[in-house]
N, C-alpha and C positions, 0 to 999 in steps of 0.2 A: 592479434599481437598486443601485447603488454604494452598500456602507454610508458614513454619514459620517465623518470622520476625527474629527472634533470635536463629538459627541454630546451632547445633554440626559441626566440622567437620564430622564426620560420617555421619551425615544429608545430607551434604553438596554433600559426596561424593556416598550417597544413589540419590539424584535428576540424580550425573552425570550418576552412573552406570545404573541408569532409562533410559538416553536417553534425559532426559532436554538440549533443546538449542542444538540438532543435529538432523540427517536424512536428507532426501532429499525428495523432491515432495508430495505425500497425509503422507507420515511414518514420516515427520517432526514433531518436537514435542518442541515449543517456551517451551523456559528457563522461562517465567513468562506467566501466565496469565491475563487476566485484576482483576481478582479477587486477585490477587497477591498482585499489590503496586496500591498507588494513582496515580490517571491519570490528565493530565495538559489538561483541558479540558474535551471531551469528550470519554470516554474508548471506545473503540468499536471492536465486536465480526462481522466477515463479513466472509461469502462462498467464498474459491476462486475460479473464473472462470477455472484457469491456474492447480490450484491444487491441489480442489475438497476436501480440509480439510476448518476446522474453524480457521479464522487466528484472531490473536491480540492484539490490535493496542491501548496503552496508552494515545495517542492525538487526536488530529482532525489532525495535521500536518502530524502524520507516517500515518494516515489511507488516507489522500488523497495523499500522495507519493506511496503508494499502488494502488488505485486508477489508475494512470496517469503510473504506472509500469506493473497493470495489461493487459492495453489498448495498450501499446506498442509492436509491433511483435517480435523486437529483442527480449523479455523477454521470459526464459522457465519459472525457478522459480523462485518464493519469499518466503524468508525466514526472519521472525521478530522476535527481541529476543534472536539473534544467539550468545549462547556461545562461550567464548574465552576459546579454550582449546586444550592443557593441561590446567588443574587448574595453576599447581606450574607455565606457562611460564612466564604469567602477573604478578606472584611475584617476578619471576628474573628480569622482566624488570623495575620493580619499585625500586629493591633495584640500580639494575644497572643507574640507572636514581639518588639515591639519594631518591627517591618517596617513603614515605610510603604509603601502598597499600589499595584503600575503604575496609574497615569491616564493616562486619554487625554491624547496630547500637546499643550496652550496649552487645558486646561481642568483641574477638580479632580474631577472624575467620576472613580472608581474605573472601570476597564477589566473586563469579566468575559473572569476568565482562561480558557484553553482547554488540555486537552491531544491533543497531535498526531495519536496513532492509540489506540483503544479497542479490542479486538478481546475476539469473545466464541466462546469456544470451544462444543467436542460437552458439555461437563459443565456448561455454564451458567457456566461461571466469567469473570470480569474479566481481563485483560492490557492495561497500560496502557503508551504506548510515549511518552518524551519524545525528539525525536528532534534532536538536534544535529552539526553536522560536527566532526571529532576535533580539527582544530585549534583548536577551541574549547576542547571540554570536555579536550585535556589538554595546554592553556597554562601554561604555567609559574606564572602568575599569573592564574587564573581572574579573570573579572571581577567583583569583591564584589555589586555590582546583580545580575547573573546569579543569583550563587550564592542570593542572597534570595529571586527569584523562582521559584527550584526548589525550596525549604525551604515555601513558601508550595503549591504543587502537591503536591509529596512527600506534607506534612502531611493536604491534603485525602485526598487514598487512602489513608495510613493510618490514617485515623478508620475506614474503611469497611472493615479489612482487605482492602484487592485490591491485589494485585504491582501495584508502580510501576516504571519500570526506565530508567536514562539511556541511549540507544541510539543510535549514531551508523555511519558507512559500515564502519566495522570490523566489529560486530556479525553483520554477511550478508555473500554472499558476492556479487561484483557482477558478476564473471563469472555466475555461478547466474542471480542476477537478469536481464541481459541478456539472457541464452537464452533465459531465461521471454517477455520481454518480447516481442524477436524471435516468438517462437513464438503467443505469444498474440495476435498479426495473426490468424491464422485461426480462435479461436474465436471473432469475433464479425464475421466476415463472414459472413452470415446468408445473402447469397445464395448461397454454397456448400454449403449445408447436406445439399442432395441429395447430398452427398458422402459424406455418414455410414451411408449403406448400403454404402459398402464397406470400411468401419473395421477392422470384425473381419476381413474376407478379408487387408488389406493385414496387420495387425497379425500374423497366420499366418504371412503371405510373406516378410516384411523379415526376419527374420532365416536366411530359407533363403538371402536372395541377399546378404547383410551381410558382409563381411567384414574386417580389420583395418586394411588398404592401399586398401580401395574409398572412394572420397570417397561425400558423401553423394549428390551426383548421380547420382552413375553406380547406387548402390543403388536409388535415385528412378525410376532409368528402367529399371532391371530388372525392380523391382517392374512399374512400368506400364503393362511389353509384356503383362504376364500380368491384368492389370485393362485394358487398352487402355485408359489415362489419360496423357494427358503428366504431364511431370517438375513441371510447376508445379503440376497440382490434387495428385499424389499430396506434394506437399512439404506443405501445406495439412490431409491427413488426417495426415500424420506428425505435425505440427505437434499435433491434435488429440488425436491417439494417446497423445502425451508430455505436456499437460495432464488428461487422464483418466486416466492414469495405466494403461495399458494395456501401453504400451513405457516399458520403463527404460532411459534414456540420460542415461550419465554427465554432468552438467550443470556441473560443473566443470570442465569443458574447452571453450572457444571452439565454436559449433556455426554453420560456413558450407557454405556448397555445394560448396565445392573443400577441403575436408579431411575425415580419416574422422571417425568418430564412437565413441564406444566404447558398444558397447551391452551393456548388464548383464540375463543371463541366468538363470531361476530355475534 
C-alpha cells in the first residue's frame, strides 16, 4: 500500500514500529518505496546481488551508486532509504540548530528524515551516501532550505562518528556503472545458471582468442566454437566472469558487441 502523503503522527509512528527504513541484509525494509514519492528521473526496483531483497532506488543517480557499490568487494550491505532514528533526535537537532524541521506537506507532523544509501562494509564500518544531482549541489546559490536539511542529516552521523558524504553523478564513473549494469542482466537470470560450469573453461579461453582489433563478438564466437555455445550464452558467462571478478575488463570504456574490449592481464 501507498504510504500516505499526509500522515498522523500515529501513522507516522505505525510505519516506524513496522520496521520502515531499518534491518539489515534480505529483513531490510526501505522507509519509501518507489511508489512512495516522485522520482528525479527514473524510479527503479532492482534484485540485489549482495542481498537477495528488492531494493529502491528514486533516480538513475542512487540506482547506479548501487550499481558500482554492489560490484565493489569491500561492500557487505546496501541499504536505501535509511531512516533517521529515533524520530524525536532529528527534531532536537533542528530546534538545536535554530532549523525548523521538514513536515509533511498541508500537515505540522515532523517528516522522518531518510538517508539515501547506507552501505556496510568487510570491517563493519558505516558509509553513508546523500545522493544529489551536481546541478544542484553546485548552484551558484544553493537553496538555504536545502542546505538546513543537510545540516540536520550531516549532524545525525556525526553524533555517531560515521562518514557522511554529499555524493552526486560526478562522484562515479557512469560509463563504469553502465557496463555494470548492462552486464549484470546475466547474473540474475537464473535460468542460465547451467552456464556456470563453463566459467572457469571460458575465463582460460578468452584471452587466447582476445585480441585488440577483435570486437567482442567475434571473441564471443571464438570462444564458443571451442565450448560449442553460441555467441549469445557465451556473452552471459562473460558477463558473469566480469561481475566475479574472474576477467578484468577495462570498464571505462563503452562495452558493446561491435567494439573491442580492452582486457587487463595479470
Amino acid at each position: 500500500m501507498r504510504k500516505s502523503s499526509k500522515p498522523t503522527y500515529e501513522l507516522v509512528r505505525k510505519w516506524i514500529k513496522r520496521g520502515d527504513g531499518q534491518g539489515e541484509g534480505r529483513a531490510y525494509r526501505p522507509f519509501f518505496h518507489v511508489r512512495d514519492v516522485p522520482s528525479l528521473g527514473r524510479s527503479t526496483m532492482v534484485h540485489g546481488l549482495k542481498t537477495n531483497r528488492t531494493h529502491h532506488y528514486l533516480s538513475d543517480i542512487e540506482f547506479y551508486h548501487h550499481i558500482c557499490a554492489e560490484f565493489c568487494p569491500d561492500v557487505v550491505d546496501i541499504r536505501e532509504q535509511y531512516a533517521l532514528l529515533p524520530w524525536e533526535e532529528t527534531q532536537t537537532i533542528a530546534t538545536q540548530f535554530g532549523i525548523i524541521h521538514p513536515r509533511y506537506p498541508g500537515t505540522q507532523v515532523p517528516i522522518v528524515m531518510t538517508s539515501d544509501i547506507v552501505l556496510t562494509t568487510t570491517k563493519n564500518t558505516l558509509v553513508v551516501f546523500c545522493i544529489k544531482p551536481s546541478a544542484v549541489v553546485d548552484a551558484a546559490s544553493p537553496s538555504p532550505r536545502m542546505l538546513e536539511k543537510l545540516s540536520i542529516e550531516k549532524e545525525f552521523w556525526r553524533r555517531r562518528g560515521i562518514a557522511w558524504t554529499i555524493s552526486t553523478e560526478r562522484r562515479i564513473s557512469l560509463v563504469r556503472a553502465r557496463n555494470l549494469t548492462n552486464l549484470r542482466i546475466s547474473m540474475v537470470s537464473r535460468e542460465l545458471d547451467w552456464l556456470n560450469g563453463f566459467i572457469a573453461e571460458f575465463v582460460a579461453l578468452f584471452p587466447l582468442f582476445w585480441g585488440p582489433h577483435k570486437n567482442l563478438d567475434q571473441i564471443l564466437a571464438d570462444v564458443g566454437k571451442e565450448l560449442d555455445l553460441p555467441v549469445k550464452e557465451c556473452f552471459c558467462i562473460f558477463g558473469r566472469a566480469v561481475w566475479l571478478r574472474l576477467l578484468t575488463i577495462d570498464l571505462e570504456v563503452p562495452i558493446d558487441h561491435f567494439s573491442p574490449v580492452r582486457l587487463i592481464q595479470s
